[in-house]
Structures are given as C-alpha cells and as structure tokens.
KOLLUMMI-209401 format. One line per 5 residues: their letters; for each residue x, y, z of C-alpha. Coordinates in nm, 2 decimals, padded with zeros to 4 digits. Example, Ala and Ser with C-alpha at 12.3 -4.5 7.8 and 13.67 -1.06 7.14 Angstrom:
! residues 2
as> 01.23:-00.45:00.78 ~ 01.37:-00.11:00.71;
END
This chain:
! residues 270
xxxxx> -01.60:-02.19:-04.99 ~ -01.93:-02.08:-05.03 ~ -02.03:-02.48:-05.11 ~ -01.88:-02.52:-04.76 ~ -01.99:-02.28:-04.55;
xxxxx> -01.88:-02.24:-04.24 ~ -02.05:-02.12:-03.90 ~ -01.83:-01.81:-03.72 ~ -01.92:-01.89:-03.45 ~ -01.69:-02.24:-03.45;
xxxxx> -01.43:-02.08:-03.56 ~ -01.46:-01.77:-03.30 ~ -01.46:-02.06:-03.04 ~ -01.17:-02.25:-03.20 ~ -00.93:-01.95:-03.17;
xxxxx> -01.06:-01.85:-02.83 ~ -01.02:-02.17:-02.68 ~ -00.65:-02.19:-02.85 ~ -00.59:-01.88:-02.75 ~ -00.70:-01.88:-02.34;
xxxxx> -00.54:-02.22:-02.34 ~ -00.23:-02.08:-02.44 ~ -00.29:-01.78:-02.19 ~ -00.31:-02.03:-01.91 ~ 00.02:-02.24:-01.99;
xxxxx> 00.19:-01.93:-01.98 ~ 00.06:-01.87:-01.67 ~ 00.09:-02.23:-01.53 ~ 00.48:-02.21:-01.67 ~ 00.55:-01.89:-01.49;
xxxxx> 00.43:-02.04:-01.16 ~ 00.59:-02.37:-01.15 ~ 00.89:-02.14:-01.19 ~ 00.80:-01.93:-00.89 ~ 00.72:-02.28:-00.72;
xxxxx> 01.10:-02.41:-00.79 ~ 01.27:-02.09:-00.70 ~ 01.06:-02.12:-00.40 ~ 01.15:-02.47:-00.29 ~ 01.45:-02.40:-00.27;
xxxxx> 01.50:-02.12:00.00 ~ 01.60:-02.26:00.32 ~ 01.28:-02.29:00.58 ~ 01.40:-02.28:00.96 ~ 01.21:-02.24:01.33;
xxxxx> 01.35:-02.01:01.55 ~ 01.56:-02.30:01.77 ~ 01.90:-02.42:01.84 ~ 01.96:-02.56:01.49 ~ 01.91:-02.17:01.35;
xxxxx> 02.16:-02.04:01.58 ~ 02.46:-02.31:01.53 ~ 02.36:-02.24:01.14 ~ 02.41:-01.84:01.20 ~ 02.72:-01.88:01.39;
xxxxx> 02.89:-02.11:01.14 ~ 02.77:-01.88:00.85 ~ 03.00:-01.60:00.74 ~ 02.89:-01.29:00.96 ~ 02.67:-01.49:01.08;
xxxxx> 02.43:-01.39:00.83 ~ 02.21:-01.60:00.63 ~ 02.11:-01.37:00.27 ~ 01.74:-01.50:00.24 ~ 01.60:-01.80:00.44;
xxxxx> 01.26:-01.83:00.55 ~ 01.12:-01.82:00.94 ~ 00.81:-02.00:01.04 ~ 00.67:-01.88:01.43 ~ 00.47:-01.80:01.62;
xxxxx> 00.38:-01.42:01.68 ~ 00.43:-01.28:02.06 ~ 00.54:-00.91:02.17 ~ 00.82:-00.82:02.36 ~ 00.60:-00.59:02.61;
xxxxx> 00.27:-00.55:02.60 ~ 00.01:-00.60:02.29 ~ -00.22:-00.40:02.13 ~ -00.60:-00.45:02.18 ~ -00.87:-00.41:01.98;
xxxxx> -01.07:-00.07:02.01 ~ -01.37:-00.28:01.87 ~ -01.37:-00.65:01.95 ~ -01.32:-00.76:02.32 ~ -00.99:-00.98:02.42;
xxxxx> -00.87:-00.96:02.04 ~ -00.50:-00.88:02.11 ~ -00.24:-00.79:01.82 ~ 00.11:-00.67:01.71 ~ 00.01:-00.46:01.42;
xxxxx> -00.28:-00.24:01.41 ~ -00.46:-00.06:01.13 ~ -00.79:00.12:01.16 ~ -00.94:00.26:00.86 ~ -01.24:00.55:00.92;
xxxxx> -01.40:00.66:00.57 ~ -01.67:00.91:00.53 ~ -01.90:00.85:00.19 ~ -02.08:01.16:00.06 ~ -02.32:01.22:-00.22;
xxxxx> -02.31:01.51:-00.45 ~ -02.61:01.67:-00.66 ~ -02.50:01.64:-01.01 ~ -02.69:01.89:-01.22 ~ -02.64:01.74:-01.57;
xxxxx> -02.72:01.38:-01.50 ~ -02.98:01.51:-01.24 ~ -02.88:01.27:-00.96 ~ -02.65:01.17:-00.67 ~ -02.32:01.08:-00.72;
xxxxx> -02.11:00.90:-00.43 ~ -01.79:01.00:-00.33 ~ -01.55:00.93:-00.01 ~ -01.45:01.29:00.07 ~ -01.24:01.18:00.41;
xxxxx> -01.04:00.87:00.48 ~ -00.86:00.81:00.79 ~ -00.62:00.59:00.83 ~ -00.40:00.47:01.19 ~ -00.10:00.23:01.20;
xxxxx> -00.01:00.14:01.54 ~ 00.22:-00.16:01.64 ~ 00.49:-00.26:01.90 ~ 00.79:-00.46:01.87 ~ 00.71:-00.83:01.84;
xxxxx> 00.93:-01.20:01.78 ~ 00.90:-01.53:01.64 ~ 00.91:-01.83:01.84 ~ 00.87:-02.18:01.80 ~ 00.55:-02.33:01.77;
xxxxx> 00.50:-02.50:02.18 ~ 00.79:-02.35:02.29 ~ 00.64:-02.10:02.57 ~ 00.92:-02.07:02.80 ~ 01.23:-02.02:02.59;
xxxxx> 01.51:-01.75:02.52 ~ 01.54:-01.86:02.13 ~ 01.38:-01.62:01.90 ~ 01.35:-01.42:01.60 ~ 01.29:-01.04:01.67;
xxxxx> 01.10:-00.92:01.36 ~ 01.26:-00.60:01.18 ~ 01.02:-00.28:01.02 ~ 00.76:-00.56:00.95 ~ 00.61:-00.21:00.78;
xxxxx> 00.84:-00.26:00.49 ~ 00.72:-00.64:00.45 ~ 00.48:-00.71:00.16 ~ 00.21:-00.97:00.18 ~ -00.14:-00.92:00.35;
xxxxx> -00.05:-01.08:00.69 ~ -00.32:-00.85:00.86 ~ -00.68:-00.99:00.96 ~ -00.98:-00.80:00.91 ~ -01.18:-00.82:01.30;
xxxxx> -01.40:-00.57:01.27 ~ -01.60:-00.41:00.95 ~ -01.89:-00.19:01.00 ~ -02.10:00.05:00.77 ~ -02.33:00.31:00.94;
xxxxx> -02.58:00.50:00.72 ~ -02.66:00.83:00.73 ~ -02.98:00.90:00.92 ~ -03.16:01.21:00.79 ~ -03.47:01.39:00.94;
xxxxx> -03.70:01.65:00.72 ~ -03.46:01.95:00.84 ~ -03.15:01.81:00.68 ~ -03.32:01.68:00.40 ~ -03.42:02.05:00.32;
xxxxx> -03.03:02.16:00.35 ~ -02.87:01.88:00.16 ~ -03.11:01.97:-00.13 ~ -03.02:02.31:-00.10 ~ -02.64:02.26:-00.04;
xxxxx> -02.64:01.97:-00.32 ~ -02.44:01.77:-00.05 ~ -02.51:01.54:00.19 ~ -02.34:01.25:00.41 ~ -02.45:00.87:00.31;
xxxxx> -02.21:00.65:00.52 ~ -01.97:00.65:00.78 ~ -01.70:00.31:00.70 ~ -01.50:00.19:00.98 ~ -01.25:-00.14:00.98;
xxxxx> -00.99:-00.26:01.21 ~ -00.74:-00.52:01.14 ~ -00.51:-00.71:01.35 ~ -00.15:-00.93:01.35 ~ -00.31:-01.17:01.63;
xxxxx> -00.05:-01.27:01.90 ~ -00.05:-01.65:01.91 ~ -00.09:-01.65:01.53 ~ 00.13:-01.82:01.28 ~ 00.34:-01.62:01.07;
xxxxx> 00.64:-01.72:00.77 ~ 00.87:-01.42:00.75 ~ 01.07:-01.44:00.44 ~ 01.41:-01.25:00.43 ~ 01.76:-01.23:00.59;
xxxxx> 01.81:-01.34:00.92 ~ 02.16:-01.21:01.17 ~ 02.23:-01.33:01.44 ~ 02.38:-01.00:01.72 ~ 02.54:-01.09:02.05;
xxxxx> 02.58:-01.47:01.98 ~ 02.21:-01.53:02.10 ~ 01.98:-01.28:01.94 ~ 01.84:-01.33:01.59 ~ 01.67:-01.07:01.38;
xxxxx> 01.50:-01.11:01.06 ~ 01.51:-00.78:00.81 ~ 01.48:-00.68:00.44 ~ 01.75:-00.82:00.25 ~ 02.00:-00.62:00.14;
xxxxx> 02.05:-00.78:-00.19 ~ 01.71:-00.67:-00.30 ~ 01.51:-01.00:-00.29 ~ 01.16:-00.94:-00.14 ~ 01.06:-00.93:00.21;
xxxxx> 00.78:-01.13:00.27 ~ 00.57:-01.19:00.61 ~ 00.27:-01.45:00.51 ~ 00.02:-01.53:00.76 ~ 00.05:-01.91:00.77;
xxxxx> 00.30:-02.19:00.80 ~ 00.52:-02.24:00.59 ~ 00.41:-02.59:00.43 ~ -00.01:-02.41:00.39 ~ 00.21:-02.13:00.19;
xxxxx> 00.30:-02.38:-00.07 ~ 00.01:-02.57:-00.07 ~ -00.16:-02.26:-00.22 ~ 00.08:-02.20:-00.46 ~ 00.05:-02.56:-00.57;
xxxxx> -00.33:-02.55:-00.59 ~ -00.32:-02.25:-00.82 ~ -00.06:-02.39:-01.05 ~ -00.29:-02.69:-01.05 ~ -00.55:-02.47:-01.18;
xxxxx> -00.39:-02.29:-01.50 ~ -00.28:-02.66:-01.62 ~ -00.62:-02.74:-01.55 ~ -00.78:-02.48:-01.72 ~ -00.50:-02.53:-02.00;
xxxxx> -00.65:-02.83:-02.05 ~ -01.00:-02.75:-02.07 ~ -00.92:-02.54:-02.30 ~ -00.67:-02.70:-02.59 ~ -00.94:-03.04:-02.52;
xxxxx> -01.23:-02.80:-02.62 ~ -01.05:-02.60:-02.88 ~ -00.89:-02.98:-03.03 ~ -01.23:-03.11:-03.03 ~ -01.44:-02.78:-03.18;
xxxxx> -01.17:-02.84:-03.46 ~ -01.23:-03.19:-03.52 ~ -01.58:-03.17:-03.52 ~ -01.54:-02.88:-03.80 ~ -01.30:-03.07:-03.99;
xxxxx> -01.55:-03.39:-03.95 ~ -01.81:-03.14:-04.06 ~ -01.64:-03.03:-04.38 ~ -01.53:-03.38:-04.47 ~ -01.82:-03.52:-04.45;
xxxxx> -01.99:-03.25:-04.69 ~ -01.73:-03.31:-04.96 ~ -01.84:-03.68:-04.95 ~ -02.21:-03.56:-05.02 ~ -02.09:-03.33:-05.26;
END
C-alpha cells in the first residue's frame, strides 16, 4: 500500500457519506410508515354524515378518527391582554425574569432566569364546519390540555432590558446581582382558526359529539391546520430524507469510483 497511497480524507468522506445516507433512509423508512398508518385514519367534518356514522357505530363511538373545524367557543372568548381584537380559546402567558450573577472565579456575569411565570387560561370551545355559521352540528372539544401538538400561536413576544442608573450600578456590584431582562409572551388558539383534532369522537344525547383522548392509548393530537396541509408536511419531509439519501449514497458511490479510478489507474503506470 505504501506504492498506492491513499488520501484519508477520501476515505473519511466515503464512510461519512455511506454512513448519513444510510442515516437518512432510516429515517425516510420510518416516516413513510408514519405516512401509511396515517392515511389510513378516518378524516370527517363535524356534519350530518358524522352523526349517521356515530349512531350506526357500536356505542356510538368511533376509537380514533380525525376532526377537521373550525374553532368557536361556547360563551364568550378570551382576549388578548397585549394585542387589540385578538380573541382565543386557549391562553398561555409566559412572564420570565433574567438575572446576572457576579461570578468570582471566571470574574464575570453569568445569566440566569431566577423567576418564570406561567398562566393557562381557556373556556370551553367546538368544532364546526368550515362556512357553516348557523348550525347545531358540532364537535365539543374535551381537556384540549391533554392534547399534544403545538396548536398555540405566538401574538405577542417582547424583551425589556434592565435600565440601570449610577445608584444601582453601585448595589449590583456590591450585591453581585443584578436584573438584565424582563421576557414576556402570550399565545393564543384564535377563534375562527382551523384546527384537526385527532382522537375518539361519542356521540351523547343522539345530537351532541365530543372528541376526547382515546381510551385505547393512541395519541391525542390537536394540529393547527386542515387536515390535507397536515399531510402535505409530512410528505415534504419524507421527500427530504430520500432526498438527502440520495445526495448522499450519489456522493459516497462516486467518491468511491473516483478512488477506485484513482488506484487503477496508478497500477497501470506502475
């Protein structure tokens, strides 16, 4: 070998490329799976169609279906405490305070959030089909708390800094503490918005249907978008690991060749 030597640095970007390329595959395989198992849950509107379906099912249940609607509250909404005539159904409000602490062996400031407050608020709220505004059929939402997904939109973020006259500068050097920030967000479940509620859907008093965490384990899922955009993303991303698989097995396949070629070609000279 050492008549045909060999640069490392080919071979470190043969393996790598081999090796992310079967990274992503894996990864691509795993979510064409999700995809499939995902394609095949039943998608429904809160309409007449969903109600004949829950009366002919047995106990007029249906195990794990999804719901596509639009969100609206049973009384009144929640408004913003920072944006004007933003109205929602779920609440949050974060408040964090950021500190700085002397740090004697390093000899500098070190930043820490030393208080975080945190409110939930949020009111009863349905699904309802998309243009239906005067209607009695919908989907009443159950302990949307207990969903998983980010269905909340961030309206307001704001960061205030600290402002510090010669006074406090004095203290804080003396103290070894002092305030650098005051955080504060608020995010919203708009009324009007779109919403896909994954889970198991009753139907109570032959008219009202509730959506609730399955009892069979499967995940509750609220996803902030229609039903059809919900797939689309999936589908984009499992695009992207067979894309990037291959990128990768191409540029691996064709670092190799060129090696090979390489080596080849220098036992000919030789």
């Amino acid at each position: 070998m050492a008549d045909l030597p060999v640069n490392p640095l080919i071979l470190i970007g043969v393996g790598s490329s081999f090796a992310f390329s079967t990274i992503f595959y894996h990864l691509y395989q795993d979510k064409k799976k999700e995809i499939q198992a995902l394609k095949k849950i039943p998608v429904f509107k809160p309409d007449q169609q969903l109600v004949k379906i829950l009366r002919a099912s047995p106990l007029k249940r249906l195990q794990y279906v999804a719901v596509e609607g639009v969100v609206q509250p049973e009384g009144e909404p929640l408004a913003s405490q920072f944006v004007p005539r933003h109205f929602g159904v779920i609440q949050k409000i974060t408040v964090e305070e950021h500190w700085q602490f002397w740090n004697s062996l390093t000899r500098a400031w070190n930043s820490r959030t030393v208080n975080r407050k945190e409110t939930n608020n949020s009111v009863p709220f349905y699904l309802m089909s998309p243009g239906a505004y005067f209607t009695d059929l919908y989907v009443k939402v159950q302990a949307p708390q207990e969903a998983s997904g980010c269905f909340l939109e961030r309206v307001h973020h704001r960061v205030r800094r600290a402002q510090e006259g010669l006074m406090d500068v004095m203290m804080h050097g003396l103290s070894g503490e002092k305030p650098a920030a005051l955080e504060e967000s608020e995010e919203l479940l708009h009324v009007g918005s779109t919403l896909t509620g994954f889970g198991e859907v009753v139907l109570e008093g032959g008219q009202v249907m509730r959506l609730q965490a399955p009892r069979d384990g499967r995940q509750y899922l609220l996803v902030p978008t229609d039903y059809k955009s919900f797939m689309d993303r999936h589908e984009n991303s499992a695009t992207m690991w067979k894309t990037l698989t291959a990128v990768c097995g191409l540029t691996g396949a064709s670092l190799l060749a060129g090696l090979i070629y390489s080596l080849m070609g220098r036992k000919d000279d030789r």
